[in-house]
C-alpha positions, -999 to 999 in steps of 0.1 A, spaced: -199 -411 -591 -232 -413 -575 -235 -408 -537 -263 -428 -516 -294 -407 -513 -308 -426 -482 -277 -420 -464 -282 -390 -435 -269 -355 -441 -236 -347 -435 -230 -313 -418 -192 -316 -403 -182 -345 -427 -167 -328 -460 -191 -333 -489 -169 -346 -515 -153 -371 -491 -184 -385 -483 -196 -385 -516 -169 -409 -527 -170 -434 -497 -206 -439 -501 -206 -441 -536 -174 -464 -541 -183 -498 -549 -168 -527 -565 -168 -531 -601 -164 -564 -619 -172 -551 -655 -148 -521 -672 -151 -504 -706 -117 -515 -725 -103 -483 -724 -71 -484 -699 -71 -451 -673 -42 -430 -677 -11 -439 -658 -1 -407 -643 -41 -412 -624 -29 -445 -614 6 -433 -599 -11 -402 -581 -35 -427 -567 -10 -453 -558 11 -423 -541 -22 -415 -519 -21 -453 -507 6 -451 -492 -7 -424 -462 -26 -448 -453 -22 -451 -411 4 -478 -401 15 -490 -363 51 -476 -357 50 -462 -395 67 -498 -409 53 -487 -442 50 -523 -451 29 -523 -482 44 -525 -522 27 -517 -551 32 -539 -585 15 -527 -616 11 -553 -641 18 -549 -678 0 -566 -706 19 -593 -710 25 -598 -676 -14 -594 -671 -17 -625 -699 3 -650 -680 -17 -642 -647 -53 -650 -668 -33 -686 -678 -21 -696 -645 -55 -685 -632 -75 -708 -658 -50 -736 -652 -58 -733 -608 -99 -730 -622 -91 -760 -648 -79 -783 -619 -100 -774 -597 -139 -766 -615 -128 -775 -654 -122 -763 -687 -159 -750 -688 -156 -726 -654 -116 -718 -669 -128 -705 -701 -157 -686 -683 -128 -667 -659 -103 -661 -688 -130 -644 -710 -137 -623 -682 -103 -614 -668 -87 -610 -703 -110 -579 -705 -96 -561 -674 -76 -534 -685 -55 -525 -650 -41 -547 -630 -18 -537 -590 -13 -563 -569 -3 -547 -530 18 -569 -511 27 -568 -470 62 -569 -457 63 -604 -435 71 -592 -401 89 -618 -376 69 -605 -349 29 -621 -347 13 -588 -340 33 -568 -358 25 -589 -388 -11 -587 -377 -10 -545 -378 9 -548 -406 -13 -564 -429 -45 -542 -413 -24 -507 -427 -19 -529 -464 -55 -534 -459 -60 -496 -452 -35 -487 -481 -57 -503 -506 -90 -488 -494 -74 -455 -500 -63 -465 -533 -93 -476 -539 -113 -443 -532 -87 -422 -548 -94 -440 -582 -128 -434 -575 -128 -401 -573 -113 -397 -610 -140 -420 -622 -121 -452 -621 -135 -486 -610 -120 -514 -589 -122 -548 -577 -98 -562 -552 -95 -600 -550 -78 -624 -529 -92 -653 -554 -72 -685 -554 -44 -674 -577 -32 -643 -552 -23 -677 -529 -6 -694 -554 30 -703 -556 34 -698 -593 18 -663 -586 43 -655 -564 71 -665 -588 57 -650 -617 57 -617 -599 93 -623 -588 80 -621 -549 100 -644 -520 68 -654 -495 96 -655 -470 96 -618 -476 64 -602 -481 26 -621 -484 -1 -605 -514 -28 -587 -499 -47 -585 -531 -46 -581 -562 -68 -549 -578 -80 -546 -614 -87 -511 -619 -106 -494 -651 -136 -471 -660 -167 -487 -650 -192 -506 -676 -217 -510 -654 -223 -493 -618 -242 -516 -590 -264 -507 -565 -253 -508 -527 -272 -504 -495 -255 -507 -459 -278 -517 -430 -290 -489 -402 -263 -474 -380 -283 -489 -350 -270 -520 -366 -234 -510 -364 -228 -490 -335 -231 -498 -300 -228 -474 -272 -216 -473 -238 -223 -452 -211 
């Protein structure tokens, strides 16, 4: 994938590494074509060294089969049907009947405020990693916490107790249609410093 020409040199910073953070970004259009599974699996195992307070490992993987995938786009045009109409329903179910991946990460739900807190920030870091590990082989993704990932027929369809463990998101993955541009502000923008 592309990396950011206007970004500044990188002289400690690995090359390849770099290349694929800057040049990661979020795809909302894939070619039908479903990425290999043993990709997927080898990316998935990279999540999961993602860094994690007092190593709880809280995050779980589900990858969605077809048919599995099909009942998701129905319950998701029935939420948009409520709540926009059958006009905004059958716009979404066009479009997410075309995904050809589908991984929803969920969080272990920790008793403890904080540890709930860090918990979710290491799911968040888990996915990122996935996220640039499918990137690297050339696959596209777009994680969502749309309406659906909050819904309680979600959660049963997907066998999950919210008593037990909360979605962080759910990721279509594929190879990319169509690649957008992406700038980042300037670093004076983003970094403060302190004597």
């Amino acid at each position: 994938m592309p990396a950011d020409t206007d970004s500044a040199p990188m002289n400690q910073i690995n090359f390849a590494i770099s290349a694929v953070i800057r040049g990661r970004r979020t795809i909302g259009s894939f070619r039908p074509d479903v990425p290999s599974k043993d990709v997927v699996l080898e990316a998935l195992d990279l999540a999961r060294w993602a860094p994690n307070h007092k190593k709880t490992e809280p995050w779980h993987a589900i990858l969605l089969g077809p048919e599995t995938a099909k009942a998701v786009v129905a319950l998701n045009a029935k939420i948009i049907t409520a709540a926009k109409g059958a006009a905004e329903a059958e716009s979404k179910t066009k479009k997410w009947a075309q995904v050809p991946g589908w991984i929803v990460i969920t969080c272990d739900q920790a008793t403890d405020p904080l540890r709930r807190e860090e918990d979710y920030a290491a799911c968040c870091c888990a996915i990122q990693n996935l996220q640039l590990a499918l990137w690297s082989a050339g696959i596209g993704t777009k994680w969502s916490t749309g309406d659906v990932t909050r819904h309680p027929d979600f959660y049963s369809l997907l066998g999950i107790d919210s008593s037990q463990q909360s979605i962080v998101g759910l990721v279509w993955y594929g190879y990319p249609a169509v690649v957008p541009e992406q700038t980042r502000g300037p670093m004076e923008a983003f970094l403060r410093e302190l004597p």
